[in-house]
N, C-alpha and C positions, 0 to 999 in steps of 0.2 A: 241426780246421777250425772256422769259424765257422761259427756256423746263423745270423747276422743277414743281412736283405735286401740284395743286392748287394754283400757282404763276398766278397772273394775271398783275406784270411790262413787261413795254415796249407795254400792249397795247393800243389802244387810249380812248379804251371804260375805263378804271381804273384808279380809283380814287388815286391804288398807285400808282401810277407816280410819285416820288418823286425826287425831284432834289440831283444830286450828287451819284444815284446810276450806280453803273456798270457794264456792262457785261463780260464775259469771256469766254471762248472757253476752249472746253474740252482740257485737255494735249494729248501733240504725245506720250508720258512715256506710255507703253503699262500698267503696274503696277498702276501709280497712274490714267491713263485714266480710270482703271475697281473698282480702289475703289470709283470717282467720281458716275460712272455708280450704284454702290453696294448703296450710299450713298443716291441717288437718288432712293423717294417711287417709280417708277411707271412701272410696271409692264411690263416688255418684251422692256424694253426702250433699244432702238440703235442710239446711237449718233451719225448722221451727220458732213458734218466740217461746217455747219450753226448753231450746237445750242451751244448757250448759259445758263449760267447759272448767275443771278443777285448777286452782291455785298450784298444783304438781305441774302444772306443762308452761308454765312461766318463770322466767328469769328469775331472783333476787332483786337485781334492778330494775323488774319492771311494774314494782311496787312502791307505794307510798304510804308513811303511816300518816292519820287523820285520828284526830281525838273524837272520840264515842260521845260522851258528855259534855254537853255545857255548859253545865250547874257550876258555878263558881265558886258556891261553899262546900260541893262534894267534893270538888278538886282540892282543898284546902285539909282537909281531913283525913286524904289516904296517900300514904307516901308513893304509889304509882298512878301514873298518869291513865288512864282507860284509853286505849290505842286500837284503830281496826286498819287492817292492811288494804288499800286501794289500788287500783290500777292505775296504772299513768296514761294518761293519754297519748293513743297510739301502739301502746303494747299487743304484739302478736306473741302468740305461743308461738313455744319452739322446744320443746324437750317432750320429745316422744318416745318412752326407750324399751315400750312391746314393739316395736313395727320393725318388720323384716326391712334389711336395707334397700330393696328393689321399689318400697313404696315409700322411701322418706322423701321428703322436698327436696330437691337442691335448692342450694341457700342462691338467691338471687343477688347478685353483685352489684354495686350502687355504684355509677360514673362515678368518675373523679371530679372534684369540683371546679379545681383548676390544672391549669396545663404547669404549673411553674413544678408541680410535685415531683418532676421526670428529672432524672441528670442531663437527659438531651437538652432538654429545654431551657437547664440555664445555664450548660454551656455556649449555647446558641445567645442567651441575653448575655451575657461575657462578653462574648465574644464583638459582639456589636456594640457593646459600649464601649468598649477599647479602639472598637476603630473609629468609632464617634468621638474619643478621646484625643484620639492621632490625630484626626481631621481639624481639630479646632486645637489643637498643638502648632501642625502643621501652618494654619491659615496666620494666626497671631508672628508666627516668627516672618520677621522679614530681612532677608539677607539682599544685602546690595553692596 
């Protein structure tokens, strides 16, 4: 069963029960185990090593497909490949859509990586390379 807020897969009274969905188990990654916990509405939640979390509160992209079978001559004989959906490493849930708005996450903003991504910033590098440019314009010419 899910342990996310107002999830009702995996139980037998619900209707979503939907084929092809998945579960998952919180990560041993001390870090990424506390932003699943952070990611998750529900209040004063301590994860167990029984709870899961459903394939519905993740991304599209935060999956990978991995071939099921290895057999090399069962692969030869059925025209599809035997495929199971994995997670990628790193994937936190993020699609919660019982939870009232007062308890969703705010989505946390990741710095910029560099400073050059700013207009200030590379008007400022212009800028300085043009006078760096004058300057050694300047130096070369010699008037007498």
């Amino acid at each position: 069963m899910c342990c996310a807020y107002g999830c009702k897969s995996g139980y037998a009274s619900s209707a979503k029960n939907v084929r092809g969905v998945t579960f998952h188990a919180f990560p041993v990654d001390p870090e990424l185990r506390d932003k699943w916990i952070r990611a998750n509405p529900r209040k004063d939640f301590i994860p167990t090593r029984f709870s899961r979390i459903c394939s519905l509160h993740f991304q599209d992209c935060d999956f990978m497909e991995a071939r099921r079978d290895s057999n090399k001559s069962r692969l030869k004989t059925k025209s599809e490949k035997p495929v199971r959906k994995l997670l990628k490493k790193g994937a936190v849930p993020s699609k919660f859509s019982n939870v009232p708005s007062y308890l969703q996450s705010k989505a946390v903003s990741t710095p910029r990586q560099t400073k050059k991504s700013t207009s200030s910033s590379r008007q400022k590098d212009e800028a300085k390379r043009l006078e760096e440019l004058e300057v050694t314009f300047t130096a070369s010419d010699d008037i007498s």
